[in-house]
C-alpha positions in Angstrom: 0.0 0.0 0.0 1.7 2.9 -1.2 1.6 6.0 1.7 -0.1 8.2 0.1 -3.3 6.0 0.1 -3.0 5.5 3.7 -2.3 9.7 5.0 -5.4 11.6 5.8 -5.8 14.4 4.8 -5.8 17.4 7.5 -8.8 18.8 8.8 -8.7 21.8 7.3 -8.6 20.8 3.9 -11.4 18.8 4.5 -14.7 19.6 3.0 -17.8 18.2 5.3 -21.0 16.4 4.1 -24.5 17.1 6.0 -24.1 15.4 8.7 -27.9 13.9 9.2 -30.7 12.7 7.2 -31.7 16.4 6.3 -35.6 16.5 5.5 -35.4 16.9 2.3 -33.0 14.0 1.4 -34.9 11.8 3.9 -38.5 12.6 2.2 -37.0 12.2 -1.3 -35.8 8.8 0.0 -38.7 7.8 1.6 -41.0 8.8 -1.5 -38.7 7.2 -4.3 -38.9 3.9 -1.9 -43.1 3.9 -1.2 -43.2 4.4 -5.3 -40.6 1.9 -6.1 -42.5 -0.7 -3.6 -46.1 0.4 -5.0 -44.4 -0.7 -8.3 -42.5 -3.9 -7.1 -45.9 -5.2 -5.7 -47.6 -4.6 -9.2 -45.2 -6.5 -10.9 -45.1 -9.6 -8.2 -48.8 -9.5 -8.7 -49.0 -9.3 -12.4 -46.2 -11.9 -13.1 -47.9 -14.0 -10.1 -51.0 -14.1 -12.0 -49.7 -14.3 -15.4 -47.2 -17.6 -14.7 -48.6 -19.1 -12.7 -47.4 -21.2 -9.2 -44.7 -23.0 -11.6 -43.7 -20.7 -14.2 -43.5 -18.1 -11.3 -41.2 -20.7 -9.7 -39.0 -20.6 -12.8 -38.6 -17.2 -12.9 -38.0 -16.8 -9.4 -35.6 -19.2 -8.9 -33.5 -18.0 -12.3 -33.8 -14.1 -10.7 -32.4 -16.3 -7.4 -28.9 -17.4 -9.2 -29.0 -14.0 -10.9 -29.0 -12.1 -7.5 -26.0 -14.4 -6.1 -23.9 -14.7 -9.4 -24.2 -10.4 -9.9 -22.2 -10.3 -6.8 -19.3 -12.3 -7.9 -19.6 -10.1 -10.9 -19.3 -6.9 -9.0 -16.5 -7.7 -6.8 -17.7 -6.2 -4.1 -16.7 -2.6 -6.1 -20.1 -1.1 -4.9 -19.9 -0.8 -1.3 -16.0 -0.2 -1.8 -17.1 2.9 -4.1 -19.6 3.9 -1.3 -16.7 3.5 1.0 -13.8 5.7 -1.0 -16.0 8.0 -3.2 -17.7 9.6 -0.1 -14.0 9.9 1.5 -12.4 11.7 -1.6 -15.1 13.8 -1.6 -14.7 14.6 1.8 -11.2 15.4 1.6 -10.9 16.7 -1.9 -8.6 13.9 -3.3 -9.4 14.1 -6.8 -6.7 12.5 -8.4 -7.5 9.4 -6.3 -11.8 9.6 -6.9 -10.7 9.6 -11.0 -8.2 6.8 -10.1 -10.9 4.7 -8.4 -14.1 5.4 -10.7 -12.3 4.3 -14.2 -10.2 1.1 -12.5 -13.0 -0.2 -10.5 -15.7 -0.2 -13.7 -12.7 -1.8 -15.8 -12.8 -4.2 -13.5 -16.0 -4.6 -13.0 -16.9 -5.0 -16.4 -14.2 -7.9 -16.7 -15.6 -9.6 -13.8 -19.0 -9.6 -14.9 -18.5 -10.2 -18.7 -16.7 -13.5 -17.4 -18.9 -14.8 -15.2 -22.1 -14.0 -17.4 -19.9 -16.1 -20.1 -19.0 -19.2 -17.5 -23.0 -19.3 -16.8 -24.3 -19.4 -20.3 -21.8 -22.1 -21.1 -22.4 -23.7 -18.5 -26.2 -24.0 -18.5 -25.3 -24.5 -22.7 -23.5 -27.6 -21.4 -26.8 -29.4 -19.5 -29.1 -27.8 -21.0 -31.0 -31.4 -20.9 -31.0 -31.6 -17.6 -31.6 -28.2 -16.7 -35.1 -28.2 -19.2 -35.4 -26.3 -21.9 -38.1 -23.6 -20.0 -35.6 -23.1 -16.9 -32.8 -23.2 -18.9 -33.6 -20.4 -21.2 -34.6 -18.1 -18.0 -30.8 -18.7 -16.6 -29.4 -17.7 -20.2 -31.5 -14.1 -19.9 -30.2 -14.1 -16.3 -26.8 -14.5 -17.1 -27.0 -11.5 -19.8 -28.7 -9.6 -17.2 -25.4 -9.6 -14.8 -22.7 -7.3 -16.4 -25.8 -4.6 -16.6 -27.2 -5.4 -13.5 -23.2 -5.3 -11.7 -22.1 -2.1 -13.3 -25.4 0.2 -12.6 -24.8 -1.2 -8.9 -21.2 -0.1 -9.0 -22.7 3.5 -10.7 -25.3 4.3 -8.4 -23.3 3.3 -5.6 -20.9 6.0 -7.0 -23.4 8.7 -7.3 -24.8 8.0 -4.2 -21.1 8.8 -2.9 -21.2 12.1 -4.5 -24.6 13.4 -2.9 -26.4 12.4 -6.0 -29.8 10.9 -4.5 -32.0 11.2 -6.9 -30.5 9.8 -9.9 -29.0 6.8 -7.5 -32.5 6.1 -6.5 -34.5 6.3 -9.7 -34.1 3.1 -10.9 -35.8 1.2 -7.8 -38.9 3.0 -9.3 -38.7 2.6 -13.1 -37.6 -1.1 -13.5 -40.6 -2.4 -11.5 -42.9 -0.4 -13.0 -41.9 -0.9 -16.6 -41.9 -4.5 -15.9 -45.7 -4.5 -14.9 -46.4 -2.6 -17.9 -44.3 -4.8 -20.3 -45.8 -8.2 -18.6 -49.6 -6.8 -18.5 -49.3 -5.6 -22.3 -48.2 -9.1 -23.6 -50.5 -11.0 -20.7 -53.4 -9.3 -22.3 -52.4 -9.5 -25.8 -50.7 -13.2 -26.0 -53.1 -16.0 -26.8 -50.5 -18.2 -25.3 -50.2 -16.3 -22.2 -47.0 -15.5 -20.5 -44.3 -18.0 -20.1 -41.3 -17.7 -17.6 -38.9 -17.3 -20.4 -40.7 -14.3 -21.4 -41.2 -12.8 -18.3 -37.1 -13.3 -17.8 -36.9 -11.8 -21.4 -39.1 -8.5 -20.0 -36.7 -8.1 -16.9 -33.9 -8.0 -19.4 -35.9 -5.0 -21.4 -36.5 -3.4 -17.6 -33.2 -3.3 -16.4 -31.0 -2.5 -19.9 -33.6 0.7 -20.0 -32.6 1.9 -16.4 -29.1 0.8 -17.0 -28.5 3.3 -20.0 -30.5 6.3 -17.3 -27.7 5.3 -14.7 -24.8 5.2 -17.2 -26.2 8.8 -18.4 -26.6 9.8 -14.5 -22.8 8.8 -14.1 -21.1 10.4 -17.0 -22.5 13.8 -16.1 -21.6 13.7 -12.7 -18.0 12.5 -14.1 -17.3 16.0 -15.9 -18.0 17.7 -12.4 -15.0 16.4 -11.3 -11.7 18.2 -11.8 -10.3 17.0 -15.0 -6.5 18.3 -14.2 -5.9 16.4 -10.9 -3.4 13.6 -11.8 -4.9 10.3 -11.4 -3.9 8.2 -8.8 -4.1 4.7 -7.7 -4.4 3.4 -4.2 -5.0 0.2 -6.2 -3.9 -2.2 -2.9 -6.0 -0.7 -0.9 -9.2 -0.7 -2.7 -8.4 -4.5 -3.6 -8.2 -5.3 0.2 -11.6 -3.6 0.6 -13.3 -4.5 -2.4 -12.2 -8.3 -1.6 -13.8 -8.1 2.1 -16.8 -6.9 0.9 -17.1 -9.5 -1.8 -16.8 -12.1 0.7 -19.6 -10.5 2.8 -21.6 -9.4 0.4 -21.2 -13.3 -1.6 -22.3 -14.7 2.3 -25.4 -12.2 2.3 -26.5 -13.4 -0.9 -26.5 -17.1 0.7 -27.8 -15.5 4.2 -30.9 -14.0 2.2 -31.6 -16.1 -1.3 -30.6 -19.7 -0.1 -33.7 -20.8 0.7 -35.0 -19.9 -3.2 -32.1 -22.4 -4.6 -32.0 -25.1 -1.9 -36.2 -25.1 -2.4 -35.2 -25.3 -6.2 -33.0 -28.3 -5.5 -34.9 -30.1 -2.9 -38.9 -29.5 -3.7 -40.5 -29.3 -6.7 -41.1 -25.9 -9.3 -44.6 -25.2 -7.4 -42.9 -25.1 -3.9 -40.2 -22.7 -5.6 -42.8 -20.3 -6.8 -44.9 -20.4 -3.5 -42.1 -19.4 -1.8 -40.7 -16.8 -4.0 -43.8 -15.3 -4.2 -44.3 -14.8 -0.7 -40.8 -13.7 0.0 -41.0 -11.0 -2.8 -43.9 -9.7 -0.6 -42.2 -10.0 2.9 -39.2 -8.1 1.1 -41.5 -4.8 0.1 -41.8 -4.5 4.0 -38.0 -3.9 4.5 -37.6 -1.3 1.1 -37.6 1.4 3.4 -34.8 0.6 5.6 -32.3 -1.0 2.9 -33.0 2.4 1.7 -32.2 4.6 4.3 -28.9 2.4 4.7 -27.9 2.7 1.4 -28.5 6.8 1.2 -26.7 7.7 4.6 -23.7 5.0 4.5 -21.9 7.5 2.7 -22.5 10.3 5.6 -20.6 7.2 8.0 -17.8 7.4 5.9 -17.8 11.1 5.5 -17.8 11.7 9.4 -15.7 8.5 10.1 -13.0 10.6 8.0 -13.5 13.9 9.6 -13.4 11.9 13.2 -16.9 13.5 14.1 -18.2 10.1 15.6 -21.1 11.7 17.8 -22.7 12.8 14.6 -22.2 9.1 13.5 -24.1 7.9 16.5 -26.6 10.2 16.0 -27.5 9.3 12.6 -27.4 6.0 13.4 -30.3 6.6 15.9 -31.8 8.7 13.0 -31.6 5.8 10.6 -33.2 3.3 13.0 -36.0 5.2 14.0 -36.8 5.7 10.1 -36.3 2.0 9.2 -38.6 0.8 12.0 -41.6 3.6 11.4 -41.4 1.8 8.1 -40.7 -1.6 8.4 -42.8 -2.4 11.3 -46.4 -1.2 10.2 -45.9 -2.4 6.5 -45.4 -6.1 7.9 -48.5 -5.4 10.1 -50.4 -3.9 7.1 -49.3 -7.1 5.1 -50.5 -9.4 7.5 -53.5 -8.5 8.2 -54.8 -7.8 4.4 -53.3 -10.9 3.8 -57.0 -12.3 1.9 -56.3 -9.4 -0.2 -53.0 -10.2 -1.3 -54.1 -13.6 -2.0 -57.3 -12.7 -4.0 -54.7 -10.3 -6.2 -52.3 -12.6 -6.6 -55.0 -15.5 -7.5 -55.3 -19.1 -7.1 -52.3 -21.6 -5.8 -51.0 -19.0 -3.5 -53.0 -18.8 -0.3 -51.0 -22.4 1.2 -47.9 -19.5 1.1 -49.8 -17.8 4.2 -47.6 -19.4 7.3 -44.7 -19.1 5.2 -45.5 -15.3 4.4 -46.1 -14.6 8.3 -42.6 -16.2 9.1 -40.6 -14.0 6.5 -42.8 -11.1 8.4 -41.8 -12.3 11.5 -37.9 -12.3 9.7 -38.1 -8.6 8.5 -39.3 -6.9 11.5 -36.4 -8.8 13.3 -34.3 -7.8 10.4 -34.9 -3.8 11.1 -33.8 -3.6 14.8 -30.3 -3.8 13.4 -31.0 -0.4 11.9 -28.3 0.8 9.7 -25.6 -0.9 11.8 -24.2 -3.2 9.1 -23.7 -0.1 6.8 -21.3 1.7 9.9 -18.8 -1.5 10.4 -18.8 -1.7 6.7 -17.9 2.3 6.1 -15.5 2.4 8.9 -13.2 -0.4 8.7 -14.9 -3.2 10.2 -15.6 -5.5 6.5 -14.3 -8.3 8.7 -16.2 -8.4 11.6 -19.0 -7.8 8.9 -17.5 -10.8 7.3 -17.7 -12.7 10.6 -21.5 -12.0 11.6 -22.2 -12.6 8.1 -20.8 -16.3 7.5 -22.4 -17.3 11.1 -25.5 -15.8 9.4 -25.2 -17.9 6.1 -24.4 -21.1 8.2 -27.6 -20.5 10.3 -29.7 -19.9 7.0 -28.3 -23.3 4.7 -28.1 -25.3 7.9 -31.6 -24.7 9.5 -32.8 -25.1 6.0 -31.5 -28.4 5.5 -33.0 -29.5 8.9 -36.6 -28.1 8.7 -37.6 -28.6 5.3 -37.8 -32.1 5.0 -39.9 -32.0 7.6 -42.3 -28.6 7.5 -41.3 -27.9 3.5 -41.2 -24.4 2.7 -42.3 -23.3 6.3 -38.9 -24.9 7.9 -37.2 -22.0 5.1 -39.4 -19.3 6.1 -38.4 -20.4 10.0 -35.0 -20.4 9.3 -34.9 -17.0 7.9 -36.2 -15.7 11.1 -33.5 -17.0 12.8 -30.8 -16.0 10.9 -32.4 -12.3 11.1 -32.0 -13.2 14.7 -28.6 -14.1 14.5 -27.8 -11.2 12.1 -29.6 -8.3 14.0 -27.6 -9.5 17.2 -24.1 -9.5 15.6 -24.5 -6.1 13.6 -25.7 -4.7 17.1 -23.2 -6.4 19.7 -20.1 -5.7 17.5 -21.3 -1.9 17.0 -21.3 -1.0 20.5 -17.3 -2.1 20.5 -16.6 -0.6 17.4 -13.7 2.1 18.6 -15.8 5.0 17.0 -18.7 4.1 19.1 -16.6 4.3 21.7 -15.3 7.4 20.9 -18.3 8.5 20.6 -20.1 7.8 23.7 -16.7 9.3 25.5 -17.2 12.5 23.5 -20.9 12.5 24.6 -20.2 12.0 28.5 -17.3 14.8 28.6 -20.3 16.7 26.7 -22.4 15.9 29.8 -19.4 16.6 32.4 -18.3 20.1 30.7 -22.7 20.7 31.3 
């Protein structure tokens, strides 16, 4: 690691970022999320009702691999970007935010490409055994990834820069546009809508709101300074990219297991029950992802600047916001739950325990607040690594042991735990981060000097 990627920058030269969840940020936040849920319950309604219980298991269980193969192809480059992007902001390091932007989508881009390449050759290779219906899903899936990994990487960027809005949009155009897309050719196809279709629509979805972000990111690239030398800290953002790949690869187990385990072990049907159901538990927990996502590059603006109280306190902030959320959306969900079956129509209402449980798993889930996103913008990726693996090893074993026995409710009871498990980690290793220790000193010589 080369010394100048490892100096701080002095204090003075150092240009702060709002230090809370301002109003205005928070309500844009907050409204970009309620739209982008309204529009990711149209399209788990539309496609539920268009596929079908199997052909929705298809599809679901194809957007599963996609989801856990899109992290390999990222590298783990999005959270680093949120990481070092917010920091060379703060401190004015030009040179080294150039540096990072064009080496990490180079590599990015190679990562993905490869991996999109490995999966269509490999799913070319038993395509027999695969079927020709699930097979052609994981082929749109696999072209989906070097999009899908690079607008990540992008909006990760701009949401390092201050950029909200255009790092946000997307959560609210795909869905919708998908709807639309599947409605048009449910209503208009005498065949109906198969699951290769429906994976062929996704594809449409997210190339459209790939080509906004790409436009999003190239404007906001001329706003940098153009004569600053480039530099590379190139070490450094390996050793942080490569921790956050891990974690983020063991969170991809932690959260979408259960989809490919119910893929390998039950039948298409029991797939698509309980996609369906955890596509609607997961609208509950929008808001809170969210919030994580827009203020983890204030941690690692004030983790720079060393103002850790500020930290704490928009740590509270974030909680309090994820829980107002998260809490009465599960509520709401459970107890319309007859409605969400009628809409979704028949072969879905033997999902109801199992929807309850992933209820039961996201309100859990949002006591941890935006905890995770603080270890992960201050230097704790291995500790985050840590709670994360024991997480992952709760999820696949509890799985194994409770589905043969209670099917997809022994899935929907191992998520719970495992939000159990995670929400206690996150938490216990927070309140010994050295920060938050900092922090509560700062706050008690606050009181003394009172």
């Amino acid at each position: 690691m080369s010394a100048t990627c490892s100096v701080p920058a002095s204090a003075s030269s150092t240009t702060h970022r709002p230090v809370t969840l301002s109003r205005s940020s928070g309500a844009m936040a907050l409204t970009i999320r309620i739209v982008g849920a309204g529009g990711m319950f149209l399209s788990h309604i539309v496609l539920a009702r268009s596929l079908g219980v199997a052909g929705f298991g298809e599809y679901s269980l194809a957007i599963a691999w996609l989801q856990v193969l899109t992290v390999a192809g990222k590298l783990g480059l999005d959270n680093t970007s949120l990481r070092y992007v917010s920091e060379y902001v703060t401190r004015n390091e030009n040179g080294k935010l150039r540096g990072f932007i064009k080496q990490s989508t180079r590599a990015a881009l190679l990562a993905s490409g490869t991996v999109s390449t490995v999966v269509i050759a490999t799913v070319f290779s038993f395509w027999i055994s695969i079927g020709d219906g699930m097979a052609g899903c994981l082929i749109v899936a696999a072209l989906m990834i070097p999009l899908i990994s690079l607008r990540q990487i992008q909006e990760a960027s701009l949401r390092g820069v201050g950029r909200l809005f255009e790092s946000q949009i997307s959560t609210v155009v795909w869905p919708l546009l998908l709807s639309l897309l599947a409605f048009v050719v449910w209503q208009t196809s005498s065949s109906g809508v198969s699951s290769l279709t429906a994976s062929i629509l996704h594809l449409i979805a997210i190339l459209v709101v790939s080509m906004m972000v790409f436009l999003f990111q190239r404007q906001q690239a001329f706003r940098i300074d153009q004569t600053s030398a480039m530099e590379s800290c190139r070490q450094q953002w390996k050793h942080t990219a490569m921790a956050f790949l891990f974690a983020e690869g063991l969170i991809a187990l932690k959260s979408r297991a259960c989809v490919a385990l119910a893929g390998m072990l039950l039948d298409r049907e029991a797939v698509g029950l309980y996609g369906a159901m955890e596509k609607f538990a997961d609208v509950s927990l929008l808001a809170s992802q969210s919030l994580g996502l827009i203020i983890a590059p204030q941690f690692a603006s004030l983790y720079a600047a060393g103002r850790y109280p500020e930290m704490r306190r928009l740590m509270r902030q974030g909680q309090f916001l994820g829980l107002a959320f998260t809490l009465p959306v599960a509520i709401g969900v459970a107890f319309f739950g007859d409605y969400v079956f009628l809409l979704l129509g028949p072969g879905y209402r033997a999902g109801w325990t199992v929807l309850m449980a992933l209820l039961g798993s996201a309100c859990i889930a949002s006591f941890s607040g935006p905890a995770a996103y603080v270890l992960q913008m201050t230097g704790g990726e291995r500790t985050m690594l840590l709670i994360t693996a024991a997480s992952a090893a709760t999820n696949i074993l509890l799985s194994l042991l409770l589905m043969p026995a209670y099917g997809i409710l022994g899935l929907g009871i191992s998520q719970m735990a495992t939000s159990l498990v995670w929400t206690i980690g996150v938490r216990s290793c927070l309140a010994w981060h050295p920060a938050w220790q900092k922090s509560i000193s700062h706050a008690n010589q606050n009181e003394v000097s009172r």
